[in-house]
Residue, then its C-alpha position, 0 to 999 in steps of 0.5 A: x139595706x136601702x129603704x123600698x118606696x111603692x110609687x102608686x102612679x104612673x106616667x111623668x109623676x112617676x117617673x119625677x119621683x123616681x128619679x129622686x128616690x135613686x138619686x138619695x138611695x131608697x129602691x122605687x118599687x111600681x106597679x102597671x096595668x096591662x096597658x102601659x107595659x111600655x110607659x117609661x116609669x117602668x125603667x125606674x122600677x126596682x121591682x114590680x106589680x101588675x094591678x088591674x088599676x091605679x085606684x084599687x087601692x087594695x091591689x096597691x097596699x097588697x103589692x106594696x107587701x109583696x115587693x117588701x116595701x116600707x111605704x108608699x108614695x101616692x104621686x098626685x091625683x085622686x090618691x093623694x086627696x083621698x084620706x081613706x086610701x091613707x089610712x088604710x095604708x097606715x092601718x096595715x103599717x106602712x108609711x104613707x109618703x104625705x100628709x097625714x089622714x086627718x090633714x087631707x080630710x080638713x083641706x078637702x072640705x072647702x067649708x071648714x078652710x074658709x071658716x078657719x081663715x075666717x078665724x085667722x082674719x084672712x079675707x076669703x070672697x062672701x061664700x054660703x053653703x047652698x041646698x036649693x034655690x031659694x038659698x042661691x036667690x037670698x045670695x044672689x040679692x046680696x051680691x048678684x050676678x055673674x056667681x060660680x058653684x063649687x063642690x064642697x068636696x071638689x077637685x081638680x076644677x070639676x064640678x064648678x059651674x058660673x051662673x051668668x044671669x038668672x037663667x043659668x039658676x037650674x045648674x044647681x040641681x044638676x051639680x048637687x047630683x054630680x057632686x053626690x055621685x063623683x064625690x060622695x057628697x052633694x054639698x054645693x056652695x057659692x062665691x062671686x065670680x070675679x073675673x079679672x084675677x090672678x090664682x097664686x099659689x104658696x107652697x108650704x111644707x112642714x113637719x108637723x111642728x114648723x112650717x116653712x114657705x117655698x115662696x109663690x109661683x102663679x097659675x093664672x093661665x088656664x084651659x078649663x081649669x087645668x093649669x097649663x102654664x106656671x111661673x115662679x115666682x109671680x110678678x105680683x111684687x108690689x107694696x108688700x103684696x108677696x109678704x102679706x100672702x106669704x104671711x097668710x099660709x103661714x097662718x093656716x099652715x102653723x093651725x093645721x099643724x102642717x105634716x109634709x107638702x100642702x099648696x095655699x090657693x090665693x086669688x088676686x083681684x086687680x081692680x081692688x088689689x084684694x088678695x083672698x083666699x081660693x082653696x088648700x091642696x095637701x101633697x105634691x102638686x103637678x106645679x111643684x117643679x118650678x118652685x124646685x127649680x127656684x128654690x133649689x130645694x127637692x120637695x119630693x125628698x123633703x117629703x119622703x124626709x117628713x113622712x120617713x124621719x118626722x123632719x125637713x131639716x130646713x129653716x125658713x132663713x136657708x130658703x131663698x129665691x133664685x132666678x125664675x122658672x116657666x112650666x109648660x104642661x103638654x096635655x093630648x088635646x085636638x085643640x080645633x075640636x077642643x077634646x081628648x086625642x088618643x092613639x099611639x105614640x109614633x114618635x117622641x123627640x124631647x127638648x134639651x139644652x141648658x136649663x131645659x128638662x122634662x118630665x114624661x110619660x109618653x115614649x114610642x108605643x105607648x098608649x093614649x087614651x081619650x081622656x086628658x092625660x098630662x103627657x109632658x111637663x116641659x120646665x125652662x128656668x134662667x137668672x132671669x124672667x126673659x131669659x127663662x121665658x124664652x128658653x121655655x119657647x125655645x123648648x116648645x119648638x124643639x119638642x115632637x110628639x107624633x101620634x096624638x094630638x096635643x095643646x103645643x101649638x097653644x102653648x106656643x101662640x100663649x108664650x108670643x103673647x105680650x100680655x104674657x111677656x109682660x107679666x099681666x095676664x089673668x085667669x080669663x086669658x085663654x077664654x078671652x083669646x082662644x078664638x083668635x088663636x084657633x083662627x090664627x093656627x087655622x090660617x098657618x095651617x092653611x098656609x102650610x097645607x097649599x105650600x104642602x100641595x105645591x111641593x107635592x105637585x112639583x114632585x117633592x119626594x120628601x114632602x109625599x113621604x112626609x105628607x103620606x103620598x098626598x093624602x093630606x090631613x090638615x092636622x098632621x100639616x100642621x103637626x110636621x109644618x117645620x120640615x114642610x117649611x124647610x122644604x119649600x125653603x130649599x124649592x123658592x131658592x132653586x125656583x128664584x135661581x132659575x128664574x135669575x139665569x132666565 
């Protein structure tokens, strides 16, 4: 009988390891709130459960027994990096698909990664674990200003906070709160923030005796510390630079005695050519799929491997890079108020074509609610960086989503870039340029609204059925503006022929 998996997620993670588990002949068993009864994971399912929420993790074990499953696969996100959530699965004999309690519980804490590269004699930024503020002004007169705080305990870019200047100081009081409420911990520590850096990442996987690199991919282009666009490998290919940070995950994932999947956080600083150590993330990451389509390797079936077998039947030899592969995430964001857009999804028209695919969470019905939810992880890959690169454009043009508002008009103004072509981009790229390209998208959009009124007033029926008979919202313009552009095509060509008989 095949070997039954609970997938403990929802949306385009889901649907991800899904498709894997049927593809090798295990059964995906699910679970769903009353809410997404239309989200598309479902189709994947074998059997089911509904459960009040996906972090009530008594629901989800106590499902998991019911649907008779073997283990449990926490997908990412706040169940993967919670250790308690794994041990309670272990405690009450299933498997769970990642890496094993104790793994997470080190990674989780900042303090104890840095002190263990610090052993390693990998650099990691001047860091100290500060309690009030005279802690933060001893720092501050060592290395100064600009600073960021950091969550011990943190995750996922919240909490963090870059103190400026002196007057930014009263932050730590607010964030030693915050970091006690959201993460059960109030430890807080400070680095210097250094702008002009690269964020590489290393991924690792090992089952528990070796551990094995799947090469680097880079994440340096950020909207509030959510990674929006991915590329593997990074362009950072010189004087042995790839080697040396290669070389350093290793190290800290042959110390931990690396069990399953765990993603090594490296900051590149281009003024200094000085690589150090950021953070380590254990588990799948939402970045994986573009080291997959690089490597050729499935992680989430190497994953179910380690955790099922205690194996991942590679050697590092067998793994090699091939071509290069972009990753776009589409998140429900009204780019003009910079804020979560929710409502429901009208219309979803996915992009396709040779090395194109997509991940998804969102069809027709479902639901969006007013928090960033990752909608689409849209990837493209090629035997080359341009040719990846400009498939991944080409995919942003065709992909449709009606109903929410999302960052694709973003993403698209980032992939014309020529820092981006070029390969040079950092961490501060989207803080540094999301002015000129809100006021680039506001002129075309004013471009595409008086087209859209003209049409209107010459009488085009397909643009008042478009436009919802003139009640024009500037946003949903734009939303539509390629048909709205192939309209007003079709009415300058009569307009100029007419002209032309006079």
């Amino acid at each position: 009988m095949s070997r039954r998996i609970l997938i403990a997620n929802k949306g385009e993670v889901a649907v991800r390891i899904a498709r894997t588990l049927i593809e090798k002949g295990y059964h995906p068993l699910g679970v769903y709130v009353s809410n997404d009864e239309l989200s598309p994971h479902r189709r994947y399912m074998v059997e089911e459960a509904k459960i009040s929420s996906y972090t009530n993790t008594e629901e989800i074990i106590e499902a998991a027994l019911e649907l008779g499953a073997e283990a449990i696969h926490p997908g990412y996100g706040l169940l993967e990096s919670e250790p308690g959530f794994s041990q309670e699965v272990v405690r009450r004999g299933l498997i769970f698909v990642g890496p094993p309690p104790g793994q997470i519980e080190f990674a989780r804490d900042k303090l104890a990664v840095k002190t263990l590269a610090e052993k390693l004699e990998i650099p990691t930024l001047p860091w100290s674990h500060v309690k009030n503020e005279e802690d933060l002004e001893e720092f501050v007169r060592t290395y100064g200003y600009p600073l960021i705080l950091k969550p011990v305990k943190g995750n996922w870019g919240r909490g963090l906070r870059i103190l400026w200047s002196e007057k930014d100081r009263d932050q730590l009081k607010t964030l030693i709160k915050e970091a006690e409420k959201i993460y059960r911990d109030s430890r807080i520590y400070v680095e210097p923030y250094i702008t002009n850096v690269k964020h590489i990442e290393i991924q690792l996987i090992g089952d528990g005796e070796k551990v094995i690199h799947l090469y680097d991919r880079e994440c340096s282009i950020q909207d509030n510390y959510m990674k929006i666009l991915v590329e593997a490998p990074s362009t950072l290919q010189v004087n042995g630079l790839r080697e040396k940070i290669l070389n350093y995950a290793l190290s800290i994932g042959e110390a931990m005695r690396l069990r399953n999947l765990a993603t090594i956080e490296f900051l590149y600083d281009a003024r200094s050519r000085s690589v150090f150590l950021n953070e380590v993330n254990m588990g799948l990451s939402p970045e994986h799929a573009v080291t997959e389509a690089v490597t050729r390797i499935d992680l989430v079936e190497k994953q179910v491997e380690a955790a099922l077998y205690s194996t991942i039947g590679l050697k590092q030899e067998s793994v090699s890079l091939n071509g290069w592969a972009f990753q776009a995430k589409v998140f429900n964001k009204n780019i003009f108020r910079d804020e979560p857009s929710s409502g429901l999804i009208k219309t979803y028209n996915e992009p396709n074509g040779l090395g194109v695919a997509c991940d998804t969470g969102i069809a027709p019905g479902v639901k969006v609610r007013d928090e960033y939810t990752l909608l689409v992880k849209v990837l493209a890959w090629g035997s080359s960086r341009l040719i990846a690169l400009n498939r991944l454009k080409r995919a942003l043009n065709d992909i449709y989503i009606n109903g929410v508002h999302t960052n694709i008009p973003v993403l698209r103004e980032i992939l014309d870039s020529k820092d981006v072509e070029n390969g040079i981009y950092n961490t501060r790229f989207l803080v540094e340029k999301r002015d000129e390209i809100i006021s680039k998208l506001r002129e075309r959009m004013l471009l595409h609204a008086i087209a859209s009124i003209s049409l209107i007033e010459y009488g085009s029926k397909e643009a008042r059925k478009i436009l919802g008979e003139g009640k024009l919202s500037t946003e949903k313009i734009m939303e539509n503006a390629s048909r709205t552009k192939r309209t007003a095509w079709f009415y300058y060509a009569r307009l100029r022929e007419r002209i032309r008989r006079k």
